[in-house]
C-alpha positions as CSV (number, residue, x, y, z in Angstrom):
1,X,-5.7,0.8,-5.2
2,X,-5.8,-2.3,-3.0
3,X,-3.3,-2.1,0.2
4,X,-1.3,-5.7,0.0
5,X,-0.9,-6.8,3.9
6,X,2.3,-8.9,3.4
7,X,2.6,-11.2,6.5
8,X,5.0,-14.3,6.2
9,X,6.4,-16.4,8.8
10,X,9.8,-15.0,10.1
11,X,11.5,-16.3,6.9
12,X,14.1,-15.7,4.2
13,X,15.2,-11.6,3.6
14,X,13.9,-11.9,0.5
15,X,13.5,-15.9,-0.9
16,X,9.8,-17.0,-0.3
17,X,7.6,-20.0,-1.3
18,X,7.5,-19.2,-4.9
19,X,11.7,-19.2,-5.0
20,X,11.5,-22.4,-3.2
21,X,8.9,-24.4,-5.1
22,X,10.4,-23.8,-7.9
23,X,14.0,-25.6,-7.4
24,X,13.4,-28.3,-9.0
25,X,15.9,-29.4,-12.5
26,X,13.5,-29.5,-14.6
27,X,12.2,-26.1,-14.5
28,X,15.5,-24.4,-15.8
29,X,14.7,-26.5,-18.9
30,X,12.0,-24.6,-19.2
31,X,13.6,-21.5,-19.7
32,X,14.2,-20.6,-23.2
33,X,17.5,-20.0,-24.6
34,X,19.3,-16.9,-24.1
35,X,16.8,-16.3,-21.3
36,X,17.3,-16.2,-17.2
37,X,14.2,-16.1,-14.5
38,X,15.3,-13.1,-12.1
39,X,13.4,-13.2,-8.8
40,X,13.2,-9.8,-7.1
41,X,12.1,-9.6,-3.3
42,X,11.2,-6.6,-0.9
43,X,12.2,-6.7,2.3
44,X,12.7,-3.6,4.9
45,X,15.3,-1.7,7.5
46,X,13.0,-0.1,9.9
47,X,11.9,3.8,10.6
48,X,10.2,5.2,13.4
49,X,6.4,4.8,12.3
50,X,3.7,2.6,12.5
51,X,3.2,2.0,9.2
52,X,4.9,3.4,6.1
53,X,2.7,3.2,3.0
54,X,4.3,3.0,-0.7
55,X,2.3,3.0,-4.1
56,X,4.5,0.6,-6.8
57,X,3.3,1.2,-9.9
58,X,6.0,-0.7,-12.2
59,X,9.6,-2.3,-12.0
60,X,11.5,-2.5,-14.9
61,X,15.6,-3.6,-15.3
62,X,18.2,-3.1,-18.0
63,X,19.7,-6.0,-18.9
64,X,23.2,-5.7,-21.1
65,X,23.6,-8.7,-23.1
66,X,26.9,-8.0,-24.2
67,X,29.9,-10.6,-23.2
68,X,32.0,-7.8,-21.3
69,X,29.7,-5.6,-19.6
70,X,32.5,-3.5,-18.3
71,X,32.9,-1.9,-21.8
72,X,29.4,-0.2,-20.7
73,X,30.9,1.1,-17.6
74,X,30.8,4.6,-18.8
75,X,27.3,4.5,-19.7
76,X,25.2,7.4,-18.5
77,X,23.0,5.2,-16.3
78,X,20.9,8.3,-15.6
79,X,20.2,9.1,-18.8
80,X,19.5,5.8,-19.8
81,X,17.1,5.4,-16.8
82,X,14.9,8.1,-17.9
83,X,14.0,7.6,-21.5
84,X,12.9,3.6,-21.0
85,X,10.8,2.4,-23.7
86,X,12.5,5.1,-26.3
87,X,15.4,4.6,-29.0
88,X,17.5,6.4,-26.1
89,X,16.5,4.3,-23.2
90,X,16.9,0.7,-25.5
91,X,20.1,1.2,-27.1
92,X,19.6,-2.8,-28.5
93,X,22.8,-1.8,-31.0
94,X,24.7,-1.8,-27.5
95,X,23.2,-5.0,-26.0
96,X,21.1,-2.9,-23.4
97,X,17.8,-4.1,-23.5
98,X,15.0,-3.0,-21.2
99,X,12.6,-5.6,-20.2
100,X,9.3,-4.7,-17.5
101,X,8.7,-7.5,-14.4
102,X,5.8,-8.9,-13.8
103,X,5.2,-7.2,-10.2
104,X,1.4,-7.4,-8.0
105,X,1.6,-3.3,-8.6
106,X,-0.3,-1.6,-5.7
107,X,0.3,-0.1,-2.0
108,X,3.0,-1.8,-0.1
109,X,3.3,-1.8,4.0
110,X,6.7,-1.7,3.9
111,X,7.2,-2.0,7.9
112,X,5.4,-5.4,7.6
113,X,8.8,-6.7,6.2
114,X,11.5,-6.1,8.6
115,X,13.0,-9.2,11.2
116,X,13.4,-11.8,8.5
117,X,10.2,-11.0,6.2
118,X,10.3,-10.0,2.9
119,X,7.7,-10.7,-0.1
120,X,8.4,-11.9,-4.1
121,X,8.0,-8.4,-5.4
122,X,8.7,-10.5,-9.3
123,X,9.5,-13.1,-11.1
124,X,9.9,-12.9,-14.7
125,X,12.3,-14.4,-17.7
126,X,14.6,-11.5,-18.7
127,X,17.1,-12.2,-21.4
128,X,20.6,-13.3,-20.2
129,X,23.2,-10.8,-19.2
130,X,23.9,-8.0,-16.2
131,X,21.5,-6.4,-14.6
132,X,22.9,-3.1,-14.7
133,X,19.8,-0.8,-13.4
134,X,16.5,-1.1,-11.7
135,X,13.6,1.0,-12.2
136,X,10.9,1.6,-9.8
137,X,8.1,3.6,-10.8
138,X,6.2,5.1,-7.4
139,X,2.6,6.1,-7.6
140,X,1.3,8.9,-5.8
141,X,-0.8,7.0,-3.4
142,X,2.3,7.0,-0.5
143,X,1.5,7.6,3.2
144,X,2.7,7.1,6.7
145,X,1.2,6.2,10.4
146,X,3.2,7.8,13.4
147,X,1.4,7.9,16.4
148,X,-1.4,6.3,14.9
149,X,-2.3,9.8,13.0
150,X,-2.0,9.6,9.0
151,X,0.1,11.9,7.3
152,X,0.4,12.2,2.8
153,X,4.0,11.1,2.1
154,X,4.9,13.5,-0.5
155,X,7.4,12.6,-3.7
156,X,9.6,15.9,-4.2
157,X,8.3,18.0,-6.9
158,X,11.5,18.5,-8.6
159,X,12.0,14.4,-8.7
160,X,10.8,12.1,-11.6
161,X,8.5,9.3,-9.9
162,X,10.8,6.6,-10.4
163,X,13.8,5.1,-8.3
164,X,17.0,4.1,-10.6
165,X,19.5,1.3,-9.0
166,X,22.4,1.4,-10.2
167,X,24.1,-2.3,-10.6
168,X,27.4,-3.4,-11.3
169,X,26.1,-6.5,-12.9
170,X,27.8,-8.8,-10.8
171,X,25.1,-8.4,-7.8
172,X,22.6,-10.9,-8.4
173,X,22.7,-14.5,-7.5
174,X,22.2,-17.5,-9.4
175,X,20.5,-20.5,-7.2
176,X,19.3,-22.9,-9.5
177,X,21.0,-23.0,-13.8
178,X,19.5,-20.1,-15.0
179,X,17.7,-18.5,-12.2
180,X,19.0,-15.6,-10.1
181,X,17.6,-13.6,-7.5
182,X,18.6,-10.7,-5.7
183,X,17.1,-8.6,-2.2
184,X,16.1,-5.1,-2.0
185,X,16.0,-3.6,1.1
186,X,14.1,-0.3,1.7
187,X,15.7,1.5,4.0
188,X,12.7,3.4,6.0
189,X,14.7,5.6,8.5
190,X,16.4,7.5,5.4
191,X,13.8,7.4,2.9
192,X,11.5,9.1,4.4
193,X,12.1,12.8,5.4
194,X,10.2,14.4,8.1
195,X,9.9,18.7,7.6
196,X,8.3,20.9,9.9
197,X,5.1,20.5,10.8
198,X,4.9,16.6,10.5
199,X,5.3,17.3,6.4
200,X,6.8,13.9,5.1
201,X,8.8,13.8,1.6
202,X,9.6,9.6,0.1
203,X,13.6,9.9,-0.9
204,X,13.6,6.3,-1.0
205,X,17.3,4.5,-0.2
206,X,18.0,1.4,-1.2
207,X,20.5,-1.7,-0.2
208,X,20.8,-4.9,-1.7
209,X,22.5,-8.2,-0.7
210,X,21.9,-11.9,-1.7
211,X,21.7,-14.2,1.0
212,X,25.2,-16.6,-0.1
213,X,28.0,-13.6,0.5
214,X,25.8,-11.9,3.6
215,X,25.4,-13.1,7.0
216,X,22.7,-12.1,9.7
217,X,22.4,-11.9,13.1
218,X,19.1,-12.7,15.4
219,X,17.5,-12.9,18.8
220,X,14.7,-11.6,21.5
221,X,14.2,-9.0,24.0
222,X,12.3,-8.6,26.8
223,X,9.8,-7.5,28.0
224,X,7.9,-5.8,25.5
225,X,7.2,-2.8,27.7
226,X,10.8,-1.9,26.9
227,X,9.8,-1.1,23.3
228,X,13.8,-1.4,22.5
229,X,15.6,0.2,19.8
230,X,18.5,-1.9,18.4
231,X,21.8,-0.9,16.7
232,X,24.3,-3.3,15.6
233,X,27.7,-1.6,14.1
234,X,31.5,-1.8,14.2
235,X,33.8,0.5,12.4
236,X,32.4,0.9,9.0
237,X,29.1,-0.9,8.8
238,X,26.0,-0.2,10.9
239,X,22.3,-2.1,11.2
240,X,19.2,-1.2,13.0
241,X,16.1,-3.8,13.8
242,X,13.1,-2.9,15.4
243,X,11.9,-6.4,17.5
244,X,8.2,-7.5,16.6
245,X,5.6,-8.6,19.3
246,X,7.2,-11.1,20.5
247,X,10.3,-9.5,20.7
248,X,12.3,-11.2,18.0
249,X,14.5,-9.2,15.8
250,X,16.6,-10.0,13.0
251,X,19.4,-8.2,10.5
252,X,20.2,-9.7,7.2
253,X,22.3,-8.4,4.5
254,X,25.4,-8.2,6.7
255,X,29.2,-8.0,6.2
256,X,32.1,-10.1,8.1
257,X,32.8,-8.6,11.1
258,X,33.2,-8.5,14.5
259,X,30.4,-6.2,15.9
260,X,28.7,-5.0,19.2
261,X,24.9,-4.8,19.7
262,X,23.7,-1.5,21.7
263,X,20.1,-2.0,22.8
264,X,18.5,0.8,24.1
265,X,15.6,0.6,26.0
266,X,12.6,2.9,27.3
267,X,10.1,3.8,29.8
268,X,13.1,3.3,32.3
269,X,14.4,-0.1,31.3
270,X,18.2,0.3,31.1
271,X,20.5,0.0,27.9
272,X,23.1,-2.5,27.6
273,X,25.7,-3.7,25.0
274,X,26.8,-6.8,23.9
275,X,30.2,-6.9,22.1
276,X,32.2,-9.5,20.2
277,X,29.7,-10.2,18.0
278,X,31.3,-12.1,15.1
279,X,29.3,-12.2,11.9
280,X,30.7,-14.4,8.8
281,X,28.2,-15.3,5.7
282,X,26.0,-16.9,5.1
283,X,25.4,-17.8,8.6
284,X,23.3,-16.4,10.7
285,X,24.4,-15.4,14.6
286,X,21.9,-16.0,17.2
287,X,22.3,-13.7,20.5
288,X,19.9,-15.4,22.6
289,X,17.3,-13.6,24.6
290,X,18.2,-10.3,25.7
291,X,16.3,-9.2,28.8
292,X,16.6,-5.6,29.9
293,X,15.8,-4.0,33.8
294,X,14.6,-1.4,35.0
């Protein structure tokens, strides 16, 4: 299967060209009635690899048409989730309706997303309601790069190969009549789980934010040679970012807040903090250029 190397300019946690070129009124004309276009992006919180590999096969969502989707609160999502495509898994007499997005399947680089980059993972016309669950279906073609050595990233043997996100319904975003969107962001340093003797098991974790309730915060350290780690975090809420080349860095998908940035550098550049960060959406907070000494 062919690896897709996603590489975008520093833009948009999950709202590329294809989002964009599309804003114009007459294309929600175009949608039929009683249908919405959903665009689904990919974007990344970092892990401690070079490259984290992941094989996706399908996306799928469950859509509940109904007027009140709170009366399907008590649904057993999990249930539901694993018998798509059967008289279970599309309970139509219910308003729950499965429909599959039209996704580039195939082997993701998921680190190429992180600092502001993220990639369409689909578009597709879904029929009108909640999105109350998101389907993932992972292949077995997974791997990660640490130390530039390759190592198999495993899917547990007990697991079905499929993630299931569960929505309220109220998540997604609508940016244009009748289009929504909504960002996914894999969440490297706890998906993937590292056993003895470099053995590496995919539990992927998932977040997801839309860009009009969610601020971000961004800025540069230097030099490189300090290969710094960031953490951003206040009481309840915490973010990572891991700064490319040039030493950029950014974290979306953030709550108000007043937070502090620890940056912790190595080969014996010093750490240092920067506190009274305020963070309010949907703006993003620029911290400048960081530059650490040794």
């Amino acid at each position: 299967m062919k690896t897709k190397q996603v590489f975008f300019g520093a833009m948009m946690f999950l709202a590329t060209a294809l989002a964009i070129t599309s804003c114009k009124k007459s294309d929600s004309a175009q949608i039929p009635a009683g249908k919405q276009n959903l665009s689904l992006y990919l974007t990344d919180g970092p892990g401690f690899f070079d490259k984290v590999f992941v094989d996706i096969k399908a996306v799928q969502v469950l859509v509940d048409t109904t007027k009140d989707t709170r009366r399907n609160d008590t649904c057993n999502w999990d249930r539901l989730g694993a018998y798509i495509g059967s008289t279970l898994g599309n309970r139509k007499d219910s308003g729950l309706v499965w429909t599959n997005l039209n996704i580039n399947a195939g082997v993701y680089d998921i680190l190429n997303l992180r600092n502001g980059v993220d990639t369409l993972l689909a578009s597709t016309e879904i029929p009108k309601g909640a999105i109350r669950l998101i389907r993932i279906e992972i292949g077995t073609n997974n791997s990660v790069v640490k130390d530039s050595v390759t190592y198999p990233l495993s899917w547990p043997d007990n697991k079905p190969a499929y993630i299931l996100i569960k929505l309220k319904g109220h998540e997604t975003e609508e940016f244009l009549p009748n289009k929504i969107r909504l960002w996914l962001d894999f969440d490297v340093s706890r998906s993937v789980v590292i056993v003895n003797n470099n053995k590496f098991f995919l539990k992927p974790v998932f977040h997801f934010f839309v860009e009009k309730s969610t601020a971000s915060v961004s800025g540069k350290v230097k030099p490189q040679d300090a290969k710094a780690v960031l953490t951003l975090f206040n009481a309840t809420d915490t973010a990572y970012a891991l700064p490319n080349k040039n030493g950029e860095f950014k974290m979306r998908g953030l709550k108000d807040g007043t937070y502090a940035l620890y940056v912790n550098g190595s080969n014996n550049y010093k750490d240092t903090t920067i506190n009274n960060i305020i963070v309010q959406a949907p703006k993003n907070t620029n911290v400048g250029v960081i530059e650490l000494k040794q």
